[in-house]
N, C-alpha and C positions, 0 to 999 in steps of 0.2 A: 504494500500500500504506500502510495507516495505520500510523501509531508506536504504541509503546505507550504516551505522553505523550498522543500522540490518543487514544487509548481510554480514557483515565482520566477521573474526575469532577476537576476543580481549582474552586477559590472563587477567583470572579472580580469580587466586589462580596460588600458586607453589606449586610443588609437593610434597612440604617437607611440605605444609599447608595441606595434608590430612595424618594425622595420623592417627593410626593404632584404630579403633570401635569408629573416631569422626565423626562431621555432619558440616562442612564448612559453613559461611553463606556469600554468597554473592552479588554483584549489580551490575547489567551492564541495563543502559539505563533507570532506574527508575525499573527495576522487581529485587523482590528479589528470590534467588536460595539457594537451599537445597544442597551443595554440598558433595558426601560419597566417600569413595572409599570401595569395599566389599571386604571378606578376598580373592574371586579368582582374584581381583586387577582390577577388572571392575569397573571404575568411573561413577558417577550416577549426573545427573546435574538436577532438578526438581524445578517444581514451590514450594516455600518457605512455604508450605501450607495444611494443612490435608484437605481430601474432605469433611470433618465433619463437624468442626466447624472451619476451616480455622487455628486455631492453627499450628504456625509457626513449619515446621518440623527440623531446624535447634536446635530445643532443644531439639529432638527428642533422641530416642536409639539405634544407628549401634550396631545390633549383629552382623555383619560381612554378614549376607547371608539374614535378612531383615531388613525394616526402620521400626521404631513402637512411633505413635504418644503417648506423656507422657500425654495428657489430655485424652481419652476414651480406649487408646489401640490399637486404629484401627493402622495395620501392611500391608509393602507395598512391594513387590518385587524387587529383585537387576533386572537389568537391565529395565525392563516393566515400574516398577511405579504402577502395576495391585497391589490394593487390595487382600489380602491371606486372611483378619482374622477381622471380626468385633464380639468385645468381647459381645455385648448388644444382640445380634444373632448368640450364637454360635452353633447353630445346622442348620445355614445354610450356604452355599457356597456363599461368596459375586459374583455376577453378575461380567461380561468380562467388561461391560461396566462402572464400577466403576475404574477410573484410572487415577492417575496425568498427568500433561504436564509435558511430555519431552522435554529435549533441544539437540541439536546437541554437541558432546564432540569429543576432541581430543587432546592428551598428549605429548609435544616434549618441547624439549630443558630446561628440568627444568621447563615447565608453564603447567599447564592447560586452555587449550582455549575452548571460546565458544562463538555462536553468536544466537542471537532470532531465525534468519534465513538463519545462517551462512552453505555455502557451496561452493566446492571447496579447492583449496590448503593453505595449512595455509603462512602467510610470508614467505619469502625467507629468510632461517638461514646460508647462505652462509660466510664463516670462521668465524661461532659460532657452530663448529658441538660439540666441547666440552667444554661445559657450566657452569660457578657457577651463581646460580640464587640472587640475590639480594630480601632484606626485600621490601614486597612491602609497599611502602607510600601513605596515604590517603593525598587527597590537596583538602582544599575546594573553589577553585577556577574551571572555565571553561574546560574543555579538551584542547581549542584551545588555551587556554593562557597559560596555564602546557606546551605544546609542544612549543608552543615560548620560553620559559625559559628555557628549554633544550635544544636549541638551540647555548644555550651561556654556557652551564657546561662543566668545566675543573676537571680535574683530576689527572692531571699531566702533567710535560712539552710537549710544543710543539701542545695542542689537537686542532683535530678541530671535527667540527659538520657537519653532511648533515642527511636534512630530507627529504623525501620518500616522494611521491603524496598519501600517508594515514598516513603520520602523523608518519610515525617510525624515532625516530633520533638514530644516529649512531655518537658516540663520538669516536675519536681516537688518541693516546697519539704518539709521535715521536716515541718511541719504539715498536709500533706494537700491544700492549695493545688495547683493545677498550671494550666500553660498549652498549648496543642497546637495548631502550627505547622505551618500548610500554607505551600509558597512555589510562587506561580501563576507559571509560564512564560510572562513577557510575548513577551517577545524572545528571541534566542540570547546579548544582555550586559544584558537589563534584568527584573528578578522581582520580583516583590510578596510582601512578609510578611503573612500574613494568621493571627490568631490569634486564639483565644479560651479565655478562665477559664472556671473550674468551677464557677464560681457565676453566679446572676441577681443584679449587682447595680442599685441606683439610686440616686439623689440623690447626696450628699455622697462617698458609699461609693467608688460607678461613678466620678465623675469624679476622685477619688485615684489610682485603683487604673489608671486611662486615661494619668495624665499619670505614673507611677512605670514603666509598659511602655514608654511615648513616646518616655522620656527614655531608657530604657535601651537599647530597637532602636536611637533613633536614633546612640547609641556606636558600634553594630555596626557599622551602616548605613558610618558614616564608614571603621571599619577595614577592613570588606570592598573597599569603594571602592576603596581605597587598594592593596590590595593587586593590586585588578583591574585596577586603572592600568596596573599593573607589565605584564603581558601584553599579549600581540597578541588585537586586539580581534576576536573571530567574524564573521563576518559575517552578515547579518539576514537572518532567515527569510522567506521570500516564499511564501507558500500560493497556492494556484491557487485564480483567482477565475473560476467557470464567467462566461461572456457571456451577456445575454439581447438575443436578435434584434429589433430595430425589427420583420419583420414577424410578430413573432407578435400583434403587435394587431389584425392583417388579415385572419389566417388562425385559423378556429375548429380545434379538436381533433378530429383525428377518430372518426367512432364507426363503431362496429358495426351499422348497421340500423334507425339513426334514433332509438325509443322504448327508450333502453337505463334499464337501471335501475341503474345502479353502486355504490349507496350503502346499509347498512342501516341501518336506525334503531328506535331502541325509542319506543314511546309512554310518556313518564314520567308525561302529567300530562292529564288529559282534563275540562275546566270549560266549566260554560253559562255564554258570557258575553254572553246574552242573549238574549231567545224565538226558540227554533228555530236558532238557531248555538250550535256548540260549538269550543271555540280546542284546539288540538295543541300539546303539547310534544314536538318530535321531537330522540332525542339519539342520538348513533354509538355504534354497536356498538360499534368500533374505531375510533381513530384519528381525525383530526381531520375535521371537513367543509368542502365547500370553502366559498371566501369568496363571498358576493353582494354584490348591489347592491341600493337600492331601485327599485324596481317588478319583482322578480327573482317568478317561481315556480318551483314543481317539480313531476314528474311523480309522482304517488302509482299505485302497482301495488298496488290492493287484495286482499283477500286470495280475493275473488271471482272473481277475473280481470280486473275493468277497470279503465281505466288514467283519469284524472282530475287534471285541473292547477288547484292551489292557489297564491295569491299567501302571501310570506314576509310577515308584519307585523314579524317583529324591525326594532328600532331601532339604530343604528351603535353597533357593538362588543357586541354581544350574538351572540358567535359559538361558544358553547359548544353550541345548539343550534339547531333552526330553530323559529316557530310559526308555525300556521295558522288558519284560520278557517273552520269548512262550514258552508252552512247547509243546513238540512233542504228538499229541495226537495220541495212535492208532486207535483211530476210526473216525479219522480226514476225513471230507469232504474235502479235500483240503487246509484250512487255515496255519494250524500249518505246516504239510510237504510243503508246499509251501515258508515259510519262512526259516526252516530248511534246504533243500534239492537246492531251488533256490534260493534264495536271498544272494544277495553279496555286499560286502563293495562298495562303488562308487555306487550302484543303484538306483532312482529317485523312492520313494511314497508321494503319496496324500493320505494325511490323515486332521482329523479335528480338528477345535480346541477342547478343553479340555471342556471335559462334568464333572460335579459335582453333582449325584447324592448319594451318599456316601460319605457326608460331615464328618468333625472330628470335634468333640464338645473339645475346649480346658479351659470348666470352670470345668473338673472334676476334684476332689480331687486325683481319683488315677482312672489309663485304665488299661483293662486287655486287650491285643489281641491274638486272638485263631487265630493263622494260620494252613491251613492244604497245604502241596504239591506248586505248584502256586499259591495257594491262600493267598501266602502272599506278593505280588505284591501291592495290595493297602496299605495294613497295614504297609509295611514297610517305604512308604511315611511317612505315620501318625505318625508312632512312632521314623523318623527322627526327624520328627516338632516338638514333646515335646521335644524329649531330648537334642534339640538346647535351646530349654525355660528352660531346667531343671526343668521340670514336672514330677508328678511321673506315672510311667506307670511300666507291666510286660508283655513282650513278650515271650510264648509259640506257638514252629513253631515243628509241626507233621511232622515227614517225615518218608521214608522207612529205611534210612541208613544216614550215616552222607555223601555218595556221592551224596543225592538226596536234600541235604541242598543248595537252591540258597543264591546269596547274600550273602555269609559268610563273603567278606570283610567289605559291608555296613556294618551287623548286630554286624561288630567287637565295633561297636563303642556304643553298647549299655551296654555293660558290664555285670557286673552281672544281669541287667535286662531281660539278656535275656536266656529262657531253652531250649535246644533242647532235644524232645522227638525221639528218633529212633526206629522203629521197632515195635512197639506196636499193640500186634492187636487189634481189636474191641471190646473187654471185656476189655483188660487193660485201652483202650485209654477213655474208658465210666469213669471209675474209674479213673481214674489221672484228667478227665476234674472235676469230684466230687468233688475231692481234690482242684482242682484251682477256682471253683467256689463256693466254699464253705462260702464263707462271703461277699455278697452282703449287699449294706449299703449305706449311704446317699453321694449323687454324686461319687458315684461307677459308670464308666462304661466299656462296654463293647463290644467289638468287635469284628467281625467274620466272615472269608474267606475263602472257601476251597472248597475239593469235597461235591458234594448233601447231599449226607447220614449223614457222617461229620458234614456238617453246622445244620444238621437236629436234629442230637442227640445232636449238644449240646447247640442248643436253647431249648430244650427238658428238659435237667438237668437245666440249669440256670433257667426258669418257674417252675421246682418242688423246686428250691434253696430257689423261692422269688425274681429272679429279674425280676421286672418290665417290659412293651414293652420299654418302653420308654429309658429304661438304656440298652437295646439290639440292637446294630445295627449289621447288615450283609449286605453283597451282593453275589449274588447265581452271577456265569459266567454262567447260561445257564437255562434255563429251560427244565425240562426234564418233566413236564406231559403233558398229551395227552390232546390239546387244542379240543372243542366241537365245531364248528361253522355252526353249523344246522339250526339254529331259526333265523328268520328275525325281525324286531324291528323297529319302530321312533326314530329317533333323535332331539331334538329341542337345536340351539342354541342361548343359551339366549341373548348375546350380537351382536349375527350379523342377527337376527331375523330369522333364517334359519330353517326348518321341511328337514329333512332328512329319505330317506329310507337305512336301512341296510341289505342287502339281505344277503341270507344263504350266504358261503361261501366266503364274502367278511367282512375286520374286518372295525371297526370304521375310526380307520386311515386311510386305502385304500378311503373309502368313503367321507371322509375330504378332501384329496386333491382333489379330483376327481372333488370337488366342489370350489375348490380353494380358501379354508383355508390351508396355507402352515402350517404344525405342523411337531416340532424340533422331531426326534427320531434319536434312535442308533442303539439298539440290534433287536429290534423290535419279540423282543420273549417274553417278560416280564419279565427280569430279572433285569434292570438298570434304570427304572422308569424316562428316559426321556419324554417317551411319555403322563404323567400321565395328567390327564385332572379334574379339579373337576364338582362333581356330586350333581344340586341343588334340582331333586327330580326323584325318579325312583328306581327301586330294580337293584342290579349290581353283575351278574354269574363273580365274580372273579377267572381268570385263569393262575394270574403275580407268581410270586417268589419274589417278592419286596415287596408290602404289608405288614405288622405283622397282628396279628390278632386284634388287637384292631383297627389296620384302615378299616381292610377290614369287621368287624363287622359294625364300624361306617357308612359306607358305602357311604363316604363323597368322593371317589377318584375312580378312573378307570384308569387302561392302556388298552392305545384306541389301541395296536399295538395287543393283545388277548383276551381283556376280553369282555363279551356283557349283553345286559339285559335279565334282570329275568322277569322283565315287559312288558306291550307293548311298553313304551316308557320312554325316559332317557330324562331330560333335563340338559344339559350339559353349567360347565358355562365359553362357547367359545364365 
């Protein structure tokens, strides 16, 4: 049951206490808070705490757009609190459900407020609309005795005091001056004075008028003290700190039916940013959206019916909203002209949270990424990310002309890391990729989006180069071969004891639900290896675009949305 101290707004910092890439540490009620402010000026109020080893994040490192814990690296999102980045596992996507306690924030009069379970309006700042905020003073006395002692503070001739049924005193001098006094509930024997005048002052003015309250709290400060000496001391509040499980990094969320659409969002902003792509500004109806990763997409539910997955280009700490990139396809079933042709600023889609199958490995020495066309939609996430860490990476983005170059403003910010190839055709662009892949080497990697063919030749050259599967990542937007689903097959699932039949013309997936294993997908072509399932014994007719060929030799994995058995029977470990 909350208090009514938890319910309340208290100032628990000023705003001239978040400086420009610091980490605030603060205490209201017995919990300690991580407080940041990020460079888009969005304040972050969080549990005091990595989900790691609990390592205090107030010694943490604000780059301005995320938090990053100084004991393992683990890095956390401006707004969410969502985990982006765990260094000991960097070739995976930390899980949604990896993510601090938020607290409620709200910014006026010179303070920052905040309550455990603070909602509604903050104080009544009535003739304090312009404010100089006072040093706040720590007292290690009661809350309720701090606010009796200000009861009695003078300041200048003539003051008097009235205190509020929550404890706010409001001093005020003959002359129309006044001061009004909040005291934050650090502890059950330690409170913060926190005040502020009725005026904006600066210069000469400000720093009188700082050092004349200084002086005179600090009076108090010593007789309150003194007095609290005199009693038996409370003892310390201990708030309940929920646990987060080691394995929810193992275990995804579950859904309802695989293609769920959870999230709504408004289109705020609709721009060509370049022949035949148009970029999305998608922001929440309500509430905040969850955190991603780069190479993350989401599932768009157009307003047609069909469902369609776009890669996020936000760069790290751009979490107010998500964007995207379409390009017009011409052989478009509807998706793409649908978004082009109908979709308007102001219009309402359900789309899903952010899938992360095309994670970004950030322990390599130096990233290549090969974009071709649209295909550099994911990549461009990625190679935000490093070059916010100042990682070394080189960006090569293929296009027809320099009009069909998207993102030119983002990509301004890579510099000379980045090349733009124009015009090339298929024999030069084999030889230039030659040239860039030409020195593969120890935590070299490598990454790679675009058209089919594209992606095709130049996993092609990097294998005749010498790089490894494992220093190759891509992701194919479509599958384009001719899936077989002729042959019928068993399924056995290992963990829910289950024998399954797969008939011709129906895929694994279909026949999961059907049985009511709800299994997460997206594209459901095999191209984004949501659906992938592993395989504990059985030969598997692979027919994804996800796969490398080391995995699908290994033959340890299956996308259940096309691929089927070789054998009569698969055991699957569902």
């Amino acid at each position: 049951m909350a208090t009514d101290l938890q319910n309340t707004w208290h100032p628990i910092a000023a705003s001239t206490d978040l400086v420009k890439r610091h980490v605030y540490q603060a205490q209201l009620l017995g919990r300690e808070y991580a407080v940041w402010r990020a460079d888009d000026g969005y304040v972050n109020i969080w549990e005091n705490r990595c989900l790691h080893r609990g390592v205090r994040l107030s010694i943490g490192i604000n780059d301005g757009r995320e938090l990053k814990c100084q004991y393992h690296g683990w890095r956390y999102a401006n707004r969410t609190a969502g985990c982006t980045y765990i260094p000991a596992h960097p070739a995976d996507a930390p899980a949604r459900t990896i993510c601090n306690n938020t607290y409620p924030v709200a910014e006026a009069s010179g303070l920052v407020w905040c309550g455990e379970h603070a909602t509604g309006d903050l104080p009544d700042m009535s003739g304090f609309e312009s404010v100089t905020a006072l040093r706040g003073l720590p007292v290690n006395a009661p809350r309720d005795m701090v606010i009796e002692a200000l009861g009695a503070y003078a300041f200048a001739d003539g003051c008097s005091a009235q205190t509020d049924e929550h404890g706010v005193v409001t001093v005020t001098a003959a002359d129309g001056q006044a001061v009004r006094f909040f005291v934050q509930p650090s502890d059950s024997n330690l409170s913060v004075i926190r005040g502020v005048l009725n005026q904006a002052l600066d210069g000469a003015e400000r720093i009188a008028a700082l050092r004349h309250h200084n002086f005179l709290l600090d009076v108090l400060r010593s007789q309150v003290e003194a007095r609290a000496a005199e009693l038996e001391t409370p003892e310390p509040m201990t708030p309940p700190i929920a646990k987060v499980s080691a394995d929810l990094a193992e275990i995804p969320p579950e859904q309802e039916g695989g293609r769920t659409a959870e999230l709504r969002v408004q289109v705020v902003d609709k721009t060509v940013t370049a022949e035949g792509i148009v970029s999305l500004r998608l922001e929440a109806i309500k509430g905040q959206l969850p955190t991603f990763q780069p190479g993350a997409h989401i599932d768009v539910h157009l307003q047609n019916g069909m469902v369609r997955q776009y890669s996020l280009t936000n760069g790290p700490g751009e979490t107010d909203h998500y964007t995207i990139g379409v390009k017009r396809e011409p052989d478009s079933r509807g998706g793409s002209v649908a978004i082009h042709d109908s979709l308007a600023v102001g219009d309402v889609l359900a789309v899903s949270a952010p899938h992360n199958n095309f994670p970004l490995r950030r322990d390599a020495l130096h990233t290549v990424f090969v974009a071709g066309g649209i295909g550099v939609t994911p990549l461009l996430a990625m190679a935000r990310a490093l070059n916010s860490q100042g990682l070394s990476f080189e960006f090569h983005y293929f296009v027809q002309s320099h009009a069909h170059a998207a993102f030119r403003r983002e990509m301004g910010e890579f510099g000379d890391a980045l090349t733009l190839h124009k015009g090339l055709s298929p024999e030069d662009t084999g030889a230039k990729l030659r040239d860039i892949l030409a020195s593969p080497g120890h935590a070299r990697h490598l990454y790679i989006c675009g058209p089919g063919p594209m992606l095709e030749a130049t996993r092609g050259i990097a294998a005749d180069l010498g790089w490894s599967d494992e220093a190759v990542h891509f992701e194919y937007f479509k599958n384009t071969k001719e899936v077989d689903d002729t042959n019928s097959f068993q399924i056995e699932l290992a963990r829910s004891a289950l024998s399954l039949n797969v008939p011709a013309g129906k895929t694994i997936l279909e026949v999961l639900r059907e049985n009511g294993i709800n299994m997460e997908s997206s594209c459901e072509q095999g191209a984004c290896g949501t659906c992938r399932v592993g395989v504990i014994e059985g030969e598997v007719i692979h027919q994804d675009v996800y796969l490398n060929d080391a995995e699908k030799s290994a033959g340890k994995s299956i996308m259940t949305c096309v691929s089927r058995a070789a054998s009569d029977r698969l055991i699957l470990d569902i």
